[in-house]
C-alpha positions as CSV (number, residue, x, y, z in Angstrom):
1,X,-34.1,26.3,-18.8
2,X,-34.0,28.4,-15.3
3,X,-34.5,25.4,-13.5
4,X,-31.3,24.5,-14.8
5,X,-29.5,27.2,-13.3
6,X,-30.7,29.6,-11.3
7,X,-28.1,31.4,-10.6
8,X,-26.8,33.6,-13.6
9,X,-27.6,33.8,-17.1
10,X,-25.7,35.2,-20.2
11,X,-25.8,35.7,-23.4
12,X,-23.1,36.6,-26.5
13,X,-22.8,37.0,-29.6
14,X,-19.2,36.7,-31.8
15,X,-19.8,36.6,-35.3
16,X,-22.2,34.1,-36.7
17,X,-22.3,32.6,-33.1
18,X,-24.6,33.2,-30.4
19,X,-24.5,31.1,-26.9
20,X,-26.4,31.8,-23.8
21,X,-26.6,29.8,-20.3
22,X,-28.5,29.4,-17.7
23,X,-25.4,28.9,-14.5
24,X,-26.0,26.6,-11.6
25,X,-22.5,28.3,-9.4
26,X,-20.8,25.2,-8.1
27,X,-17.2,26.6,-8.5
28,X,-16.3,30.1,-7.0
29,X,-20.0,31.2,-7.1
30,X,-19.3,34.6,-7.4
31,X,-17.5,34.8,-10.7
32,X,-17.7,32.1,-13.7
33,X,-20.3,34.0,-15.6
34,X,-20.7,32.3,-18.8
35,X,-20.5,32.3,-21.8
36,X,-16.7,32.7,-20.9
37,X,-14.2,34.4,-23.5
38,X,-10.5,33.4,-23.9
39,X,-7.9,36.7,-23.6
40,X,-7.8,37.2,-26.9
41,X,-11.9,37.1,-27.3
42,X,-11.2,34.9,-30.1
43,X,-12.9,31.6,-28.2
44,X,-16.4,31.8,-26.2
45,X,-17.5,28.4,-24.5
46,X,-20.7,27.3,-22.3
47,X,-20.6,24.4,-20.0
48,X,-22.5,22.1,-18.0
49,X,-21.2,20.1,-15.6
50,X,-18.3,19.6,-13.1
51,X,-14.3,19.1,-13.8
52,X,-13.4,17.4,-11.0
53,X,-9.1,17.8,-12.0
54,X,-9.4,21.7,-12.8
55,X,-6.9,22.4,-10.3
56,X,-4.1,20.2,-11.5
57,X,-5.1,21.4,-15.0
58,X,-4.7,24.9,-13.9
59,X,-1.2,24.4,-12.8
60,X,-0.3,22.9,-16.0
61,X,-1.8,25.7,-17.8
62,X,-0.2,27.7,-15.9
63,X,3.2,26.5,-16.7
64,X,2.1,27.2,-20.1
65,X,1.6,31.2,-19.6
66,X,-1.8,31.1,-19.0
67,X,-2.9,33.6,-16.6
68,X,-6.7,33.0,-14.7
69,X,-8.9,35.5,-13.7
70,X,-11.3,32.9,-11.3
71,X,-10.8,30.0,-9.2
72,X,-13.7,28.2,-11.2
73,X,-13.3,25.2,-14.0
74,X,-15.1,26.4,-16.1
75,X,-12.1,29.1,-17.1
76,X,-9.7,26.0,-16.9
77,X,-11.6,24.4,-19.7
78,X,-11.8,27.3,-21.7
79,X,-7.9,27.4,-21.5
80,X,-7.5,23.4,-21.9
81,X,-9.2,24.2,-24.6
82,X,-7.6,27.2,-26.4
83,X,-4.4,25.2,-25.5
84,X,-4.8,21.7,-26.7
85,X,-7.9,21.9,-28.8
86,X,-9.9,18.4,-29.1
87,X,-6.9,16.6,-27.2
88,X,-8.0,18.2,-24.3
89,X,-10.7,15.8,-23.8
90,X,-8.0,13.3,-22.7
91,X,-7.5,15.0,-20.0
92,X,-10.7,15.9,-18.3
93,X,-12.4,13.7,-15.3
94,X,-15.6,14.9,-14.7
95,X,-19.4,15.3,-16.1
96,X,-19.4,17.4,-19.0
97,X,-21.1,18.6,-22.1
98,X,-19.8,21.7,-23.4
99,X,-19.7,24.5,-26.8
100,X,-16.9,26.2,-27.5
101,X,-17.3,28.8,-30.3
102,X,-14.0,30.3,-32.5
103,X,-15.6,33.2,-34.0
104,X,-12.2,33.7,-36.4
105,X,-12.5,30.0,-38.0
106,X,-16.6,30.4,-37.6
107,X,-16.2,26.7,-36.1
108,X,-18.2,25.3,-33.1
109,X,-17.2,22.3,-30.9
110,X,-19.1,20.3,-28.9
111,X,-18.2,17.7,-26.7
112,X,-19.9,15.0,-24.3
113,X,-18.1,13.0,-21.3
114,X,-17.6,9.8,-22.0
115,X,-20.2,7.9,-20.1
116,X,-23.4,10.5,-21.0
117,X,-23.3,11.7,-17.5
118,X,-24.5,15.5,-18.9
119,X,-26.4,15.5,-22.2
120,X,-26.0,17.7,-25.2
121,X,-29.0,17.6,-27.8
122,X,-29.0,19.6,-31.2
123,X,-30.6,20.6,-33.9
124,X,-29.6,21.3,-37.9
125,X,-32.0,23.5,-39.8
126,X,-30.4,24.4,-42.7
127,X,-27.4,26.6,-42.8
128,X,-27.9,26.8,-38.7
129,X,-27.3,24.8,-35.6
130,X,-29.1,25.1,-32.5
131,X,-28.0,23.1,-29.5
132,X,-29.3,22.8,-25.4
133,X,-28.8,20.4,-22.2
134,X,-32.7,19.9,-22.5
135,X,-34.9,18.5,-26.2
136,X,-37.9,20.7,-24.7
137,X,-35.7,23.8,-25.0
138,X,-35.2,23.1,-29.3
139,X,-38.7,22.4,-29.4
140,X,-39.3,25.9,-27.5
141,X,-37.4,27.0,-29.8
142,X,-39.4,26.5,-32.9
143,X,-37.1,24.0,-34.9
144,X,-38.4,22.4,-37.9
145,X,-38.7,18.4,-37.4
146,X,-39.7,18.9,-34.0
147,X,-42.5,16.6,-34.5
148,X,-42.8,12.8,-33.0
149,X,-40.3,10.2,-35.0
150,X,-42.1,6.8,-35.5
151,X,-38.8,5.0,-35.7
152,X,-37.9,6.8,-32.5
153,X,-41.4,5.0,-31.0
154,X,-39.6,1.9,-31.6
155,X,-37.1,2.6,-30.2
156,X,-38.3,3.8,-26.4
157,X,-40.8,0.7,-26.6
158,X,-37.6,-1.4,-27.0
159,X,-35.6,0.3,-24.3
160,X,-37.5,2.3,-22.0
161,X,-35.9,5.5,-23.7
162,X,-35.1,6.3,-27.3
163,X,-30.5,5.8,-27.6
164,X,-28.8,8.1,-29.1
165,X,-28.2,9.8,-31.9
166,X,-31.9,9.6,-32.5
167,X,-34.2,11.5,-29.8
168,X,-38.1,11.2,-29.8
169,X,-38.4,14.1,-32.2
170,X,-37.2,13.7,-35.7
171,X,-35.3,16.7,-36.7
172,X,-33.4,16.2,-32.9
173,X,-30.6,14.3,-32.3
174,X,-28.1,14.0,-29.1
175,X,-24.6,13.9,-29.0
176,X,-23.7,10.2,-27.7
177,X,-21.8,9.1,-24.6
178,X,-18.0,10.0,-25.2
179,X,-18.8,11.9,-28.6
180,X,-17.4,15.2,-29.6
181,X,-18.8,17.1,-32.8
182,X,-17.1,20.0,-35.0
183,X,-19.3,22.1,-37.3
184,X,-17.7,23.7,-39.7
185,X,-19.2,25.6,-43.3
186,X,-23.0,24.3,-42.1
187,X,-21.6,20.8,-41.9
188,X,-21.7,19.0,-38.3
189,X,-19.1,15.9,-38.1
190,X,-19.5,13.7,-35.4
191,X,-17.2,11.1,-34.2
192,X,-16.4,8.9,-30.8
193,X,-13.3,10.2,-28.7
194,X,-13.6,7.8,-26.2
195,X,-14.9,4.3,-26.1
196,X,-14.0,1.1,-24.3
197,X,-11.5,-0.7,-26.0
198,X,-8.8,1.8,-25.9
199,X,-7.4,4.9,-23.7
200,X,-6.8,2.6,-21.1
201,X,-3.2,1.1,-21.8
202,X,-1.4,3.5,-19.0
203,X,-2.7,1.0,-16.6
204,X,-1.2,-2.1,-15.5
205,X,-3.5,-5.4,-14.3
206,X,-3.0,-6.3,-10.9
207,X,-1.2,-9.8,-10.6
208,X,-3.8,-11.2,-7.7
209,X,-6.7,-10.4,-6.3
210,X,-5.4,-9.0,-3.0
211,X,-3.9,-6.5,-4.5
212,X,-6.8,-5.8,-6.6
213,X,-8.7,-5.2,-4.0
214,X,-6.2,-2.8,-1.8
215,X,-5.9,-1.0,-5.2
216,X,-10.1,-1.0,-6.0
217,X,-9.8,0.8,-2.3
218,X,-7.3,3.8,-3.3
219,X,-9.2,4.1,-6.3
220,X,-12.6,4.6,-4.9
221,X,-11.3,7.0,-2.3
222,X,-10.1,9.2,-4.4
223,X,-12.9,9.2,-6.6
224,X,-14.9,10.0,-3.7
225,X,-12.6,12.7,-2.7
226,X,-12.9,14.7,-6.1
227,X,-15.9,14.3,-6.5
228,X,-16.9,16.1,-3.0
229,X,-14.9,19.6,-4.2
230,X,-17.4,22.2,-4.5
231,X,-17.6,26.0,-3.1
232,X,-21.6,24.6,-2.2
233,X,-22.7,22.4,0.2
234,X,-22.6,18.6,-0.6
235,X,-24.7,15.9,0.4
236,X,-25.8,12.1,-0.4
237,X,-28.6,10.3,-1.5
238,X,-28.3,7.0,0.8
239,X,-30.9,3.9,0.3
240,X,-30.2,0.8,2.0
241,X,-27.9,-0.8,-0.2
242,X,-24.6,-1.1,-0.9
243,X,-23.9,1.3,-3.4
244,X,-25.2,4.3,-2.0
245,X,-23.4,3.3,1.6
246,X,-20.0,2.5,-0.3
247,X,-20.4,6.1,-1.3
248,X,-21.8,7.7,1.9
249,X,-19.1,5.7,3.7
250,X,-16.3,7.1,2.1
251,X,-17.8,11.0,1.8
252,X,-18.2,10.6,5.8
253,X,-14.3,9.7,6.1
254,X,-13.3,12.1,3.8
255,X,-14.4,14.9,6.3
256,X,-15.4,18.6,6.2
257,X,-18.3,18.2,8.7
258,X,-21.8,16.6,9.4
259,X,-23.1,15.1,6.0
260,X,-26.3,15.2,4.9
261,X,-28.1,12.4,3.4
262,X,-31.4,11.6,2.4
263,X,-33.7,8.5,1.4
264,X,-37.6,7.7,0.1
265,X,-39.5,5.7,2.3
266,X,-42.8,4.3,1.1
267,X,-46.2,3.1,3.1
268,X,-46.0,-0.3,1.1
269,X,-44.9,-3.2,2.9
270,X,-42.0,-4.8,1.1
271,X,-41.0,-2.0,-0.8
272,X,-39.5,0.5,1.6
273,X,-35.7,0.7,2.6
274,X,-36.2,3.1,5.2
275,X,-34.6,0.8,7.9
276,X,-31.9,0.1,6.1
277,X,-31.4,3.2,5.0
278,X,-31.7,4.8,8.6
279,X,-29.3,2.1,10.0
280,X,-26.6,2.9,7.5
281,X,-26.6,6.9,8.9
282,X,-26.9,5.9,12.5
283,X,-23.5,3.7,11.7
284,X,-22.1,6.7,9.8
285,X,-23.7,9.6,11.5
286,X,-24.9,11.5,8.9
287,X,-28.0,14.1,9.5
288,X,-30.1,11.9,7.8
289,X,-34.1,12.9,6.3
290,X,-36.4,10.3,5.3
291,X,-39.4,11.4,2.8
292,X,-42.5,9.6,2.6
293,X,-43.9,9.0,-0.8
294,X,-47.6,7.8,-1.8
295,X,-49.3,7.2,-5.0
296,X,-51.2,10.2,-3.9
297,X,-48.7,12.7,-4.1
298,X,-47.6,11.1,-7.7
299,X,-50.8,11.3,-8.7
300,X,-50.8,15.3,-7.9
301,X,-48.0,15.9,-9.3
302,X,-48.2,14.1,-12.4
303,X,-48.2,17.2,-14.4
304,X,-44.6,18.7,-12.9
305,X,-43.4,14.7,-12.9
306,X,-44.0,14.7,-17.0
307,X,-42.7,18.4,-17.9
308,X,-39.6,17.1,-16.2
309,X,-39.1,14.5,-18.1
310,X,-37.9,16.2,-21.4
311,X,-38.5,13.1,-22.9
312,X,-40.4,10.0,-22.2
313,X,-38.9,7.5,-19.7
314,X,-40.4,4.7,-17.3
315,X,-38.4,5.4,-14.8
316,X,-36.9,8.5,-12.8
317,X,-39.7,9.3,-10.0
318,X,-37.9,8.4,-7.5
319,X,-34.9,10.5,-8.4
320,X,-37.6,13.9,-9.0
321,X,-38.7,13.6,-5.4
322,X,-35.4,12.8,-3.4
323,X,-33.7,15.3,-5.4
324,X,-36.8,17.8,-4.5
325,X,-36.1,16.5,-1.0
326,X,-32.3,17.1,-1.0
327,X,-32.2,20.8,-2.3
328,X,-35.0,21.6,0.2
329,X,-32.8,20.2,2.9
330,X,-30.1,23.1,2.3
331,X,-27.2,21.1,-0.5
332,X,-26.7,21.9,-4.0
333,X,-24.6,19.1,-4.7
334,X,-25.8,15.1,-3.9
335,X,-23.8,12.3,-4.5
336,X,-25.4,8.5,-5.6
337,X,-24.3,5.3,-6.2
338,X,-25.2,4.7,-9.5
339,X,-22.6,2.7,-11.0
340,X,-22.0,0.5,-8.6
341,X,-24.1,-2.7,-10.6
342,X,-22.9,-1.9,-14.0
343,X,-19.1,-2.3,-12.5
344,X,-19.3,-4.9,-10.1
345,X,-22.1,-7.6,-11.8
346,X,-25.1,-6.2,-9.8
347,X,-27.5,-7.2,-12.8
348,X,-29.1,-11.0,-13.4
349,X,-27.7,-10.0,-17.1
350,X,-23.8,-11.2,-15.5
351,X,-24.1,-14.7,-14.8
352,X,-27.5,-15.1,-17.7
353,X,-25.6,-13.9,-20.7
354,X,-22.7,-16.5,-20.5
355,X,-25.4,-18.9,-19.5
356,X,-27.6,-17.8,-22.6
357,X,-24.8,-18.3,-25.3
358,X,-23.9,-21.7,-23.8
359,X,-27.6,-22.2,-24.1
360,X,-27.6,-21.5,-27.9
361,X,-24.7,-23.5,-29.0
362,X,-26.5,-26.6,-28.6
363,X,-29.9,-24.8,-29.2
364,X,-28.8,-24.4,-33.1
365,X,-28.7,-28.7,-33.4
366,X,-32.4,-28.7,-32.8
367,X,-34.9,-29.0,-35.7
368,X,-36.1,-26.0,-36.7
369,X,-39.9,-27.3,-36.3
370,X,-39.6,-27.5,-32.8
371,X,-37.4,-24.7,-32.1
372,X,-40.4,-22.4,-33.7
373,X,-42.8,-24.1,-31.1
374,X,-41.0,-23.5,-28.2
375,X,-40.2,-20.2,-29.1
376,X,-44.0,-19.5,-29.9
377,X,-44.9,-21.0,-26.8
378,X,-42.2,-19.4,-24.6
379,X,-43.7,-15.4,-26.5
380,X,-46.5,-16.3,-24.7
381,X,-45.7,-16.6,-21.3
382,X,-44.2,-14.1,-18.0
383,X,-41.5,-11.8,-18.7
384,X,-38.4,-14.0,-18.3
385,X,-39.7,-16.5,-20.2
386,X,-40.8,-14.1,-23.5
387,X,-36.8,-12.4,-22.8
388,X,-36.0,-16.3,-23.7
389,X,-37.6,-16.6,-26.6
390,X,-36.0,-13.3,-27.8
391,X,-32.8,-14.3,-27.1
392,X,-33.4,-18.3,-28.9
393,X,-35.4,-16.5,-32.0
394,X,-32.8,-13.8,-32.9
395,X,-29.3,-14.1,-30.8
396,X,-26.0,-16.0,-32.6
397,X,-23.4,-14.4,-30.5
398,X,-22.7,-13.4,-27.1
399,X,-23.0,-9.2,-28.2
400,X,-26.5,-10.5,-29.4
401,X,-27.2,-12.2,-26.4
402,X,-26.1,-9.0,-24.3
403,X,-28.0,-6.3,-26.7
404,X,-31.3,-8.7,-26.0
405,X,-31.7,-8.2,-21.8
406,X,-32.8,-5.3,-21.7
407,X,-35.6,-5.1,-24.2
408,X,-38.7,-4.1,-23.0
409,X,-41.5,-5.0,-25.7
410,X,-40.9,-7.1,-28.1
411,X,-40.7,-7.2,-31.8
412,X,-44.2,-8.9,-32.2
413,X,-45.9,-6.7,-29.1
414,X,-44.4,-3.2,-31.2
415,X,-45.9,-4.7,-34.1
416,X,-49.2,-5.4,-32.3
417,X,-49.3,-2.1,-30.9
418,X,-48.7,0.6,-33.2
419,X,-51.5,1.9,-35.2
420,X,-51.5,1.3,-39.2
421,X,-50.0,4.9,-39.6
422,X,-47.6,4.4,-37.3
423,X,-46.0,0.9,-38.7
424,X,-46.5,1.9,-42.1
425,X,-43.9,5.0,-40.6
426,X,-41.5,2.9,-39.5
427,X,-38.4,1.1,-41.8
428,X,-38.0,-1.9,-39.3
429,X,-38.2,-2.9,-36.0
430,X,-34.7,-4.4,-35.2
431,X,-34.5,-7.2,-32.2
432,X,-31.2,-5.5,-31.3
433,X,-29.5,-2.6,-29.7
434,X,-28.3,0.8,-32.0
435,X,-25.7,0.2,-30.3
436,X,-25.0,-3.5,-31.2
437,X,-22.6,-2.6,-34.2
438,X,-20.5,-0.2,-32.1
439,X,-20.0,-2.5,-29.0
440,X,-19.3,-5.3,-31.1
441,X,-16.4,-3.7,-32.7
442,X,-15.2,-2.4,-29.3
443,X,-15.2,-4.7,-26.7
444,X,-13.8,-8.4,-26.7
445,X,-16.7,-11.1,-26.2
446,X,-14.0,-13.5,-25.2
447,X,-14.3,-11.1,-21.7
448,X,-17.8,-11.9,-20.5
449,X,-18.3,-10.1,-17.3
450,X,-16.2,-6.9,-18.9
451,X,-18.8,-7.4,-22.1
452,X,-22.1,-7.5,-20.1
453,X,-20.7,-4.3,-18.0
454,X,-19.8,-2.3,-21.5
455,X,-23.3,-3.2,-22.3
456,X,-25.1,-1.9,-19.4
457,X,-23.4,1.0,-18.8
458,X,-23.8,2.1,-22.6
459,X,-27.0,1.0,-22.7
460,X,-29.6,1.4,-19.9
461,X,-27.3,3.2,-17.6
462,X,-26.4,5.6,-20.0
463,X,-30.2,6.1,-21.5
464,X,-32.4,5.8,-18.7
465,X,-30.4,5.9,-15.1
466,X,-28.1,8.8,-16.0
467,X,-30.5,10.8,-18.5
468,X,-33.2,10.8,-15.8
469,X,-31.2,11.3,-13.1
470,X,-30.0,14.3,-14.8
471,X,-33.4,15.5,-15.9
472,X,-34.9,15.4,-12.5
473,X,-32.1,16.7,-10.4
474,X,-31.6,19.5,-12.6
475,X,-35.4,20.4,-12.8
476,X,-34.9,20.8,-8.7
477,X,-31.6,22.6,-9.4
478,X,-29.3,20.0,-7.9
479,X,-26.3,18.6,-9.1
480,X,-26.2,15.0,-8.9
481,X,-22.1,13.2,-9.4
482,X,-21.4,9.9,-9.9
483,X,-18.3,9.1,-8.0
484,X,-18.5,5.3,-9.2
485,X,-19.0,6.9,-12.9
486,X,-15.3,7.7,-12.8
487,X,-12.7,7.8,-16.5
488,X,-10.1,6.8,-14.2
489,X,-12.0,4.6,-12.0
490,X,-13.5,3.1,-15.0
491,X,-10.7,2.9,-16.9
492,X,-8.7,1.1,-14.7
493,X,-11.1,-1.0,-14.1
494,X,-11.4,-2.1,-17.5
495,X,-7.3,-3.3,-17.6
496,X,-8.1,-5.9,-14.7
497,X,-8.7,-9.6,-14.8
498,X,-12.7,-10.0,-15.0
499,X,-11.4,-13.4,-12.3
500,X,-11.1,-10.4,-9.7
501,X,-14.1,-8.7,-10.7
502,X,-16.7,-11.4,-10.7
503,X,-18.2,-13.3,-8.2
504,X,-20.3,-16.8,-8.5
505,X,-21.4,-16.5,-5.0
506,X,-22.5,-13.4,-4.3
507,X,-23.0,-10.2,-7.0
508,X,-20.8,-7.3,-6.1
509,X,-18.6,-9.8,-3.6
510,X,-15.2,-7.3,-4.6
511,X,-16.9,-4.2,-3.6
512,X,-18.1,-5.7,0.0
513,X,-14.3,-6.8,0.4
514,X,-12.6,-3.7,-0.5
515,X,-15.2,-1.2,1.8
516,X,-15.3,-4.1,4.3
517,X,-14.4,-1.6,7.5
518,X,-16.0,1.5,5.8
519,X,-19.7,-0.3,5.6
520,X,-22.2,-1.2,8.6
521,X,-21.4,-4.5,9.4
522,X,-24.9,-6.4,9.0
523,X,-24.8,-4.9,4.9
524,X,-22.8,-7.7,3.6
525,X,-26.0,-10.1,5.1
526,X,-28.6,-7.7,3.6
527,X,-30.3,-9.7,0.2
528,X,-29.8,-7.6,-3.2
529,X,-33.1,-5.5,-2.5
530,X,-33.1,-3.0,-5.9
531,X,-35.3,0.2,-5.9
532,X,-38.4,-0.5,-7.5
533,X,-41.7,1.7,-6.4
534,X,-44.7,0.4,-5.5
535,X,-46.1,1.7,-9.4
536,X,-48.2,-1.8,-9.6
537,X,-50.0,-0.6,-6.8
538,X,-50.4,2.7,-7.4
539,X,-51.3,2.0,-11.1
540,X,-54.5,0.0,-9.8
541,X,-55.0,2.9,-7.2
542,X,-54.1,6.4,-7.4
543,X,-53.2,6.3,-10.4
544,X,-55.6,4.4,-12.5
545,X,-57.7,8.2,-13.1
546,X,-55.0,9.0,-15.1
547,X,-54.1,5.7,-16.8
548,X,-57.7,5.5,-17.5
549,X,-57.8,8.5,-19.1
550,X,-55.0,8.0,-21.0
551,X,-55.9,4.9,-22.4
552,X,-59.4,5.9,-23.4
553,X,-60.1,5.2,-26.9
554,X,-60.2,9.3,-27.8
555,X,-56.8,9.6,-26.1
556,X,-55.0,7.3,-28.0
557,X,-56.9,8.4,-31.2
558,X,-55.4,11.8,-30.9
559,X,-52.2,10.7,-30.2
560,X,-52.3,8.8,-33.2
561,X,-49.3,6.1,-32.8
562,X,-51.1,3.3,-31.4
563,X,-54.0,1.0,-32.5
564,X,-56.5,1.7,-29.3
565,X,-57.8,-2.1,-29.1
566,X,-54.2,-3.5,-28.5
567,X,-53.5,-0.9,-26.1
568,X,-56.6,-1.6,-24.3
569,X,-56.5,-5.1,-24.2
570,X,-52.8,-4.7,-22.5
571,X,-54.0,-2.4,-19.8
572,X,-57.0,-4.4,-19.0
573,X,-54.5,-7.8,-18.9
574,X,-52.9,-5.8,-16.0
575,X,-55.7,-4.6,-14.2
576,X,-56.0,-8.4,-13.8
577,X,-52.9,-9.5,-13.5
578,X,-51.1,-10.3,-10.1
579,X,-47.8,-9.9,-11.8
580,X,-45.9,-6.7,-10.3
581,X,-43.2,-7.2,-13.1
582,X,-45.6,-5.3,-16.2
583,X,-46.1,-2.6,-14.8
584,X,-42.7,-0.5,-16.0
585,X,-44.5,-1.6,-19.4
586,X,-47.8,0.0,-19.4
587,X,-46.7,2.8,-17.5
588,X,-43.8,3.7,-20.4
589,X,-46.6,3.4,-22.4
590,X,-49.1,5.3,-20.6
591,X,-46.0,7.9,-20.5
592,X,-45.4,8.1,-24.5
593,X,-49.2,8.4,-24.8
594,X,-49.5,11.3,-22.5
595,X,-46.6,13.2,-23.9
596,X,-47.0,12.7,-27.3
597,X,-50.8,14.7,-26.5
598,X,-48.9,17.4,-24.7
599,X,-48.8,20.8,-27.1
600,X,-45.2,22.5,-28.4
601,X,-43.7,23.8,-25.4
602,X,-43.5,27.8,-25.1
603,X,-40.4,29.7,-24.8
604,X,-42.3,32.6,-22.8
């Protein structure tokens, strides 16, 4: 876990609990040792992350009597804590996942922020809890149940990552998005303290659009203003679209010098945003660096790439080598701007999931003969048309309809690819989300855009974008925020008319309007580019040693999940193909595969 912080380690013992950390100084570098202990040395508490309001919390704890030692947050959270217990969490805007240990009560809680920005993962074994920011660190750790979960297979075939509770190792689970957990007597109850349908009544919905959009403006500013607080130097990752600039924009107004930004540029034609990227710092003057990256530096690295990942993902490369690029250009803090599409309707999922339940209402009144041909024929077709026949086969309501876009493989392609053992493992491959019961219950489907945006950020933000942009910032010892990830932002968001929020012309239209004299001016004219690597050429280049190798008939033998002929077939269909869209496919797969041969970690 060193790469996780560099900086400082400790370790303590109170009772029956033991905590230890690995510290990555943000806040007053020189003090904050951790584990921290309350006055009284009843309390002990590690954290990870940022609380971006510790200073107005210290000066409420401080009307309280509370007397600080250090001019870091984590001390402020130890004493939110001690003060207020659980209700603290109300309170709190930042990235967190946290452990605070009462030694007297022989109680631990954890907590994780709401959106899954930091991840906390843990492990029961018996009368004992373990718990780290990293599933490689329990499995270092010699846990029982650390071995691969079939059901969890499923799962990360569905997704492109396994959702929580469930991680790819049986006996290890992770806390969820906006979940806190108290274990108490060698019991561990978990339960949600903060979802989308309530906490959010202090706001008031804007009566027009105009002042929507002056109000979006304030909002992001000073989002973007407390997120840029650190004793460390700060800098941006800035691509050439509009998220990323929204951010850099606002950081370069905001003040405090020169900023630093950095961008991935690639050799392939049509894949690079270097340009745009460069233009955008030239218009904000930022000392901007540009890092070329080829399928043959993947390919050397695909070792380091793979320990980072923790777990399996399809996605997160380009974050590894930006972040590498960013902490070896002198910051310790980087801003992105992730969030930006799951708030403002940057996905095809905002104006296709309305579309999709209209489609279905009169979809039901056809014969059920012909509706099983056109879905058979529809499975065997490109990628959008085998989403359809997902959607027609097993959707009735709008939540369905939303839990459907993002699946990856399909029920019949899982079933076709796992190896007797394997299916015969597994209780049931469900068409839908884990999290389909939960966002039903919470979030209105009678608000479309607000639905598809509680879907996205629960689901593939939270899994794949934030997890591995955690993972491979961290491995490089970065911090990465998320000033568009915002409770307050978010939360006020959620209390406006989705009328203001949506746009039929023009995805993210509000956004463009309230940073209108912030952004370079040819950005609104820009086409919706979306970061995608060149894999599909790589895959067939560089990288096809590896993929080879991987899918060889002993490989997948010994990994023992998958039947070798169906895997082969798959990756020989893409070596054919001209279709750049299945390639995030076989590479998850070729990801799984590798990992699931990799031995225990060691905690030497």
């Amino acid at each position: 876990m060193e790469h996780r912080g560099p900086d400082d380690a400790g370790l303590a013992s109170r009772g029956d609990g033991t905590l230890g950390m690995r510290r990555l100084a943000i806040f007053d570098p020189a003090h904050g040792h951790q584990p921290m202990f309350s006055p009284d040395g009843r309390l002990s508490l590690v954290f990870n992350g940022a609380i971006y309001n510790f200073r107005s919390l210290r000066s409420a704890l401080e009307k309280t009597g509370w007397e600080f030692r250090t001019q870091c947050d984590t001390e402020v959270l130890l004493a939110a804590y001690a003060r207020w217990g659980e209700a603290c969490l109300a309170r709190l805007r930042g990235m967190y996942a946290f452990a605070a240990w009462d030694h007297a009560r022989g109680e631990l809680f954890l907590a994780r922020d709401p959106f899954g920005i930091k991840p906390l993962y843990y492990c029961e074994a018996g009368p004992r809890l373990v718990f780290a920011s990293e599933v490689q660190a329990l499995r270092a750790a010699g846990n029982d149940g650390a071995e691969i979960d079939p059901q969890a297979v499923v799962d990360y075939l569905s997704w492109l990552s396994v959702p929580a509770p469930r991680t790819l190792f049986r006996g290890i689970r992770a806390l969820g998005p906006g979940e806190c957990a108290l274990w108490r007597d060698g019991s561990l109850t978990v339960r949600a303290a903060w979802c989308f349908g309530r906490n959010h009544e202090a706001h008031r919905p804007c009566a027009s659009r105009p002042e929507f959009v002056d109000e979006l403006r304030a909002r992001l500013e000073d989002s973007v203003r407390a997120h840029v607080l650190a004793d460390v130097p700060v800098g941006a990752f800035l691509s050439g679209g509009l998220d990323s600039a929204a951010v850099v924009g606002l950081m370069s107004r905001a003040g405090g010098g020169r900023l630093r930004t950095f961008a991935i540029a690639f050799e392939e034609p049509g894949f690079s945003e270097a340009t745009a990227a460069e233009e955008s710092a030239r218009h904000f003057g930022t000392d901007h660096s540009t890092t070329s990256l080829t399928g043959t530096t993947v390919a050397r690295d695909l070792d380091r790439l793979l320990a980072a990942m923790d777990q399996p993902t399809g996605d997160g490369v380009n974050t590894y080598y930006v972040s590498q690029a960013a902490r070896a250009g002198g910051v310790t803090v980087a801003l992105s701007g992730l969030g930006g599409d799951e708030l403002f309707g940057g996905y095809p999922a905002f104006r296709a999931t309305p579309r999709l339940a209209r489609l279905l209402r009169g979809w039901r009144c056809v014969p059920s003969p012909l509706r099983r041909a056109a879905i058979s024929r529809l499975g065997r077709g490109d990628i959008r048309q085998r989403k359809l026949a997902d959607v027609l086969a097993h959707a009735r309501t709008l939540h369905e309809v939303a839990a459907l876009q993002r699946r990856v493989f399909s029920q019949p392609a899982i079933e076709l690819l796992l190896s007797p053992e394997a299916r015969a493992a597994v209780r049931a491959i469900d068409p839908f989300h884990p999290a389909l019961e939960t966002l039903a219950a919470d979030v209105d489907p009678g608000r479309p855009f607000s639905l598809v945006s509680a879907w996205e950020m629960r689901t593939y933000m939270a899994d794949v974008l934030l997890r591995d942009s955690d993972v491979m910032s961290m491995r490089h010892s970065l911090e990465l925020r998320v000033p568009l990830v915002d409770r307050p932002l978010v939360e006020w968001l959620w209390r406006q008319p989705d009328t203001f929020k949506q746009d039929s012309r023009r995805p993210k239209a509000v956004l463009h309007e309230a940073l209108r004299d912030v952004l370079p001016p040819g950005l609104a004219q820009r086409r919706k580019w979306g970061f995608t690597l060149p894999m599909a050429i790589w895959m067939k280049r560089e990288l096809r040693t590896f993929l080879d190798d991987t899918f060889a008939e002993a490989s997948l033998r010994r990994c023992g999940l998958f039947d070798p002929a169906a895997v082969q077939t798959a990756w020989e269909t893409f070596l054919r193909s001209d279709d750049t869209r299945e390639w995030s496919r076989l590479w998850s797969l070729a990801v799984l595969v590798a990992f699931a041969n990799r031995p225990r970690p060691s905690s030497s």
